[in-house]
C-alpha positions as CSV (number, residue, x, y, z in Angstrom):
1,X,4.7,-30.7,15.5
2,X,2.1,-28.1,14.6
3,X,0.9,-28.2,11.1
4,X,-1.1,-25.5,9.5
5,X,-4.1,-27.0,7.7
6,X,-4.9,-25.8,3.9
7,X,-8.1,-25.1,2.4
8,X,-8.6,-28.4,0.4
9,X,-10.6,-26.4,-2.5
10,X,-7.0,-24.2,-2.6
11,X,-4.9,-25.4,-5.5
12,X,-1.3,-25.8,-4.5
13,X,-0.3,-23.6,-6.8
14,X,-2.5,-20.8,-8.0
15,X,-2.0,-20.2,-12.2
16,X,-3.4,-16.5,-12.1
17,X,-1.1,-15.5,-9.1
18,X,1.8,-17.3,-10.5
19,X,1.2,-15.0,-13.6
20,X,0.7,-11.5,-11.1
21,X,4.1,-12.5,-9.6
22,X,5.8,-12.5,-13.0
23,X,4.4,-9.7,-14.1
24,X,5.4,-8.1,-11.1
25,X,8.8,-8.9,-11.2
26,X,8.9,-7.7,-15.2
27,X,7.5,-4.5,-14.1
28,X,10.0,-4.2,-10.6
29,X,12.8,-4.6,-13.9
30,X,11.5,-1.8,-16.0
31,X,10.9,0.7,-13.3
32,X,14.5,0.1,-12.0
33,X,15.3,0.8,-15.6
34,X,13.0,4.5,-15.6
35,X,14.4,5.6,-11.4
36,X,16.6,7.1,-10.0
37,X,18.5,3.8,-7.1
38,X,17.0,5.8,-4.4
39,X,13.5,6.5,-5.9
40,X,13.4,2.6,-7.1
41,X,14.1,1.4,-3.4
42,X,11.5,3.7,-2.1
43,X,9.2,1.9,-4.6
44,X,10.4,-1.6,-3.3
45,X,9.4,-0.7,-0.2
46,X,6.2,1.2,-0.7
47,X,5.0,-2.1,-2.6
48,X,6.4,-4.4,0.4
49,X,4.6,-2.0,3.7
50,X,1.3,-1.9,1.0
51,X,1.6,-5.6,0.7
52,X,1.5,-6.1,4.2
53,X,-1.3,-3.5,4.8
54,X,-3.3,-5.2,2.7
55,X,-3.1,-8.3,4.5
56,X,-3.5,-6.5,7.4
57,X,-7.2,-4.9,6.4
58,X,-8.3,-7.3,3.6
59,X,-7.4,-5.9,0.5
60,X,-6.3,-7.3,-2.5
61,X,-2.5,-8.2,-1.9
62,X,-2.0,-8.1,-5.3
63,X,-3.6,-4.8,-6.5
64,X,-1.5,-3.0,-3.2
65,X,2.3,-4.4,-4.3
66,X,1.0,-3.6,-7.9
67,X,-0.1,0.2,-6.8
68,X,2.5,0.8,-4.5
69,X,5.4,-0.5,-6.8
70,X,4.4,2.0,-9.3
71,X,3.2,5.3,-7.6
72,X,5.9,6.9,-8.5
73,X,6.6,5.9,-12.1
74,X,6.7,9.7,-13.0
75,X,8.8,10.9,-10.2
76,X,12.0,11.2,-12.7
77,X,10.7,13.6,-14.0
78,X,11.4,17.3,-13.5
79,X,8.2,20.3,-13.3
80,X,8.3,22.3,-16.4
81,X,9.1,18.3,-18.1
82,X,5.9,16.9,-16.4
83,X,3.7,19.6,-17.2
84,X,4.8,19.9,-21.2
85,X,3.8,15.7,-20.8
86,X,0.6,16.2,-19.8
87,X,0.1,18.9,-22.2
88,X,1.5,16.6,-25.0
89,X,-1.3,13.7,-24.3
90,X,-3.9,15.5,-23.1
91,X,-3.5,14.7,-19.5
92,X,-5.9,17.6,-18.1
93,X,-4.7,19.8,-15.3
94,X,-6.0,22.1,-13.2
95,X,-4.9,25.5,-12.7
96,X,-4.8,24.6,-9.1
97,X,-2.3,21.5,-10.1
98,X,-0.3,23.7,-12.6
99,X,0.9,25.5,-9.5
100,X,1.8,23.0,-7.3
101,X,3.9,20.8,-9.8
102,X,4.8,18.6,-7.0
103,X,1.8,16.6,-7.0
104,X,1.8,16.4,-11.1
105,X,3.8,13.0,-10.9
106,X,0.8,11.3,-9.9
107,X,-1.3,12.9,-12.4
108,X,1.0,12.1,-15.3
109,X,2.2,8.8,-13.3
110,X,-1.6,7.2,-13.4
111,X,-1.7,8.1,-17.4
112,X,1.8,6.0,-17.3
113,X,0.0,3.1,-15.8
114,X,-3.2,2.5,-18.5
115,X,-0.3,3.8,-21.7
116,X,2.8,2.7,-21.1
117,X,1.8,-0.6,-18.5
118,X,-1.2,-1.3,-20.2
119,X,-2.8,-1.2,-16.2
120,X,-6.5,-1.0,-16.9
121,X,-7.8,-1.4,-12.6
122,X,-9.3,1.6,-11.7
123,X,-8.2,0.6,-8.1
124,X,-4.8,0.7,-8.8
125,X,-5.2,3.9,-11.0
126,X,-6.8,5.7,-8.3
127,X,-4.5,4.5,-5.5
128,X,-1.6,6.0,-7.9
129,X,-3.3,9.1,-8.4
130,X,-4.1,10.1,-4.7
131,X,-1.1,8.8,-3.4
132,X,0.2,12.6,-3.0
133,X,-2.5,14.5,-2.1
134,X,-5.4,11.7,-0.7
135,X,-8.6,12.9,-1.3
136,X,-12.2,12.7,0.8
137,X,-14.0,9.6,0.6
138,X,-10.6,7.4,-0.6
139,X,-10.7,3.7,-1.1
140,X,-9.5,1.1,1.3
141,X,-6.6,0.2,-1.7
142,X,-5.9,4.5,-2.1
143,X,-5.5,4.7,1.8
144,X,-3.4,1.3,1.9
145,X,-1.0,3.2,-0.8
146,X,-1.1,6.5,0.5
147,X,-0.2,5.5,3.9
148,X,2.7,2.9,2.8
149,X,4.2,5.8,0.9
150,X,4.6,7.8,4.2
151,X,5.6,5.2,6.8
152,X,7.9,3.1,4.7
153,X,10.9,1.4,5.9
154,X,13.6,3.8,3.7
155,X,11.6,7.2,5.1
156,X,14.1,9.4,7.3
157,X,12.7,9.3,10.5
158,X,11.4,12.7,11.9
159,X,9.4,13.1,14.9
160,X,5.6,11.3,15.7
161,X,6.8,8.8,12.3
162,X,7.3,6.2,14.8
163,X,4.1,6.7,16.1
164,X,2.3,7.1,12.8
165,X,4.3,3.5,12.1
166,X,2.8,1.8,14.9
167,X,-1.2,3.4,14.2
168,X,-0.7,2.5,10.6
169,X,-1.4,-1.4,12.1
170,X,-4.2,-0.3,14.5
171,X,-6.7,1.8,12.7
172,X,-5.9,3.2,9.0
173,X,-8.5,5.8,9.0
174,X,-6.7,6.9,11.5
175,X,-3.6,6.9,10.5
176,X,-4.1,8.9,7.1
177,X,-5.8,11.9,9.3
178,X,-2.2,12.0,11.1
179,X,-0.6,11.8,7.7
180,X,-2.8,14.4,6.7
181,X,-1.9,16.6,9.4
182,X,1.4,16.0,9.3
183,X,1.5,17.4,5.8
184,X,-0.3,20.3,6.2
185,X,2.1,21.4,9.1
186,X,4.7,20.4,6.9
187,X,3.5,22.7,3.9
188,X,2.3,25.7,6.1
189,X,5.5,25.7,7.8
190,X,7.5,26.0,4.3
191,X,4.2,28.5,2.9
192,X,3.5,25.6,0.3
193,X,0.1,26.1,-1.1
194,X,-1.8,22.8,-0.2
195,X,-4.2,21.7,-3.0
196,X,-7.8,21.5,-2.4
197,X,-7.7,17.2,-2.8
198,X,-5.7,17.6,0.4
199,X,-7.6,20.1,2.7
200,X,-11.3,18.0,1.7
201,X,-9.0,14.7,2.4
202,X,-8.4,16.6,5.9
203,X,-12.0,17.6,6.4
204,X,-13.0,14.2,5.8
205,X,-11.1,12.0,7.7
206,X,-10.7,14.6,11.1
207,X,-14.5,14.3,11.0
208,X,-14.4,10.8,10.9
209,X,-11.8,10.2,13.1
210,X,-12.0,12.8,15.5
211,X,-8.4,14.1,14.9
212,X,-7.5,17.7,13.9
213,X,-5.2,20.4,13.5
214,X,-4.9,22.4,17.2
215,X,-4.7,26.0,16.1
């Protein structure tokens, strides 16, 4: 029989992760308590696919279940309700942001994170705010979350997801230029306006990656 041999310096059980796991079951309570059943399973498995991403590309496992099981902590939320929140705590939006509500629940979902969870990792606040739109330049953790959002296992399949699945475990930069590209079809072909995060996300990673839009 096989055995797989342990660090020796490892402590059999780790105190600081044994305290991120119940705080990450206490949080997995109080979003199910904020979400719609739907929403909150969408959240599970965000976390989960982020989790394994992570140990795909060498992130912090933690930080990615952490981001991914809250990204959407604001998505309850209707529009006008989510734009009179911001207003109320002095969550800043752009005029640009004002009209495309649909990417406010980040906004207002990140400010959720450092008020109501008392989240103070700018990692994890940044993964949860670009999680939407992406943006140029994003961080191993924002592409992690902003990928697991898109591929995960509860998303209705549509065509090129299963290929966008399999390229999610082969090359993440990648990956989030098809996701990118994917979404600006998507939005073009329902005469969405696409925010500016989103089009200097695109410009970024097609340059990088070599993968753009065929007029």
């Amino acid at each position: 029989m096989t055995h797989i041999q342990t660090d020796r310096n490892q402590k059999k059980d780790d105190p600081a992760r044994l305290q991120e796991l119940i705080r990450l079951a206490e949080l997995r309570e109080e979003l199910k308590s904020m979400l719609k059943p739907s929403r909150f399973e969408h959240s599970l498995g965000v976390s989960y696919t982020a989790a394994a991403l992570a140990m795909k590309y060498g992130e912090n496992i933690g930080k990615a279940q952490l981001a991914g099981l809250l990204h959407d902590c604001a998505k309850n939320y209707d529009d006008e309700t989510l734009i009179a929140l911001c207003d109320e705590h002095g969550v800043v939006l752009s005029e640009e942001e004002r009209n495309s509500p649909k990417v406010i629940h980040a906004i207002y979902g990140e400010y959720l994170l450092e008020t109501r969870f008392q989240l103070r990792d700018a990692d994890v606040l940044k993964a949860v705010r670009y999680h939407t739109t992406g943006r140029s330049g994003m961080s191993l953790l924002e592409k992690i979350v902003f990928t697991a959002d898109f591929i995960e296992p509860t998303r209705k399949e549509f065509p090129g997801l299963r290929e966008i699945r399999t390229l999610a475990f082969q090359d993440l930069d990648c990956c989030v230029a098809e996701i990118l590209i994917s979404t600006i079809l998507y939005l073009r072909s329902r005469n969405a306006h696409i925010v500016s995060d989103t089009m200097d996300a695109y410009a970024y990673f097609s340059s990088l990656t070599g993968r753009r839009i065929h007029e």
